[in-house]
N, C-alpha and C positions, 0 to 999 in steps of 0.2 A: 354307652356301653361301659361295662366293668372291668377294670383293669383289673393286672392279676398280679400287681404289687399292689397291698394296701397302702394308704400315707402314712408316711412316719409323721411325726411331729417334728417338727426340726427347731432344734434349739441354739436360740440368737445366742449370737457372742456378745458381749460388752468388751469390745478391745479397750479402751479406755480406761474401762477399771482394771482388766489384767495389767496391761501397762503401769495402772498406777500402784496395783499392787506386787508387783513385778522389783518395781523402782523403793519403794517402800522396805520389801524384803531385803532388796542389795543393798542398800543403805544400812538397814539394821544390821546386818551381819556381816558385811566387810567392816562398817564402822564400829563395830565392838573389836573385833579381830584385830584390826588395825590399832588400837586402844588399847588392848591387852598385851603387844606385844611391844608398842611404841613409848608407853606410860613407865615413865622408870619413878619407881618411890622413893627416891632420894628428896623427889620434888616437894614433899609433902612430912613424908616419915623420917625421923631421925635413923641413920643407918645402925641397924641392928636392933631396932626396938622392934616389940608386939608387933606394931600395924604395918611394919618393913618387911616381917617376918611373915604374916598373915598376906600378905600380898604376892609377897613372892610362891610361898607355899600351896594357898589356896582361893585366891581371887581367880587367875586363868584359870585354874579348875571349872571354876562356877559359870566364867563369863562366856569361854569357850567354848564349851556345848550349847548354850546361852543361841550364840551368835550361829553356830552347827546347823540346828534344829531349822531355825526362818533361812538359813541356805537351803537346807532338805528342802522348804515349804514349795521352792521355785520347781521341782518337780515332782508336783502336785500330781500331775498326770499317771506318774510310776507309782509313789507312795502316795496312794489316794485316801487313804485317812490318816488323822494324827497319830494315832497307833503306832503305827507302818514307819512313820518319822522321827519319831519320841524313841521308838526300839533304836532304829539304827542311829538318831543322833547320840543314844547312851551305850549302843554294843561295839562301837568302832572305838572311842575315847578311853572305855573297860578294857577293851584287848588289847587294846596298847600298854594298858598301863600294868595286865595283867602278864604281856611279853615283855616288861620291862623286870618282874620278881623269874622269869625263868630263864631271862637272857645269862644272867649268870651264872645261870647250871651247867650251861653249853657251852660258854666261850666269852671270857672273861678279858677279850684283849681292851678294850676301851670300856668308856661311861657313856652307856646309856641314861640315867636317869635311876631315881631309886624310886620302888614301886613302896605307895603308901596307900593302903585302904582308905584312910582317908578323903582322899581324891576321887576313887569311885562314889563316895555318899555325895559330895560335890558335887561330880557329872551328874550324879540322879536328881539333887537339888536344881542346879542349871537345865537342864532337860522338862523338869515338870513346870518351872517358873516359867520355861520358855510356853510350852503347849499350855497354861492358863493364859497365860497373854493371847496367845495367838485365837483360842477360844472364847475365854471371857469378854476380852476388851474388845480386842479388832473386829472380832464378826457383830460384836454390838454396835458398837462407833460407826465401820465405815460398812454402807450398803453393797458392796463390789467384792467383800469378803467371803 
């Protein structure tokens, strides 16, 4: 007799590779985070030169969204394409930095932070380097991607 649900096709999970790509992601992006925040340039850079300066200025810029973006990756479920993770890994890092040029129109009692366009071209740099990696490379390399 004919049922009167057709079969769906049901599709295998590979827990394994989520897991591993799971583990992958948290590693890449708490270990940048953790990098960007922990790495003092004294270690490397003479204090007050270019690369002290370039560091402090604009490295977390880049790295930050960087590491953002393969957090997003872990729900993949909500933001199901890169699109979807690329936008919001670059439109949360932008409004911040954009609330940062307006914070002082309103209320000036403390320092927030001083807003430099520079920093948005950064997030967009950190953000597109992050989704080529995540495109190019890893769905090439590892099969569970």
């Amino acid at each position: 007799m004919l049922s009167a649900h057709p079969s769906r096709p049901t599709r295998t999970r590979n827990v394994p590779g989520q897991l591993a790509k799971a583990a992958i992601l948290l590693v890449i992006s708490t270990g940048l985070l953790w990098y960007s925040e922990a790495f003092s340039p004294i270690t490397i850079f003479e204090p007050e030169s270019a690369g002290w300066k370039l560091w402090l200025s604009y490295a977390r810029a880049l790295i930050q969204p960087f590491a953002f973006y393969f957090f997003l990756c872990l729900g993949e479920r909500w933001l199901g394409t890169w699109h979807s993770r690329a936008l919001v890994a670059f439109s949360i890092p932008t409004l911040l930095e954009l609330g940062q040029l307006l914070y002082y129109q309103v209320w000036t009692g403390h320092y927030v932070g001083a807003f430099d366009p520079i920093d948005i071209m950064m997030y967009a740099i950190g953000v597109g380097l992050a989704a080529a990696v995540e495109q190019k490379i890893f769905s090439k390399l590892l099969s569970f991607w």
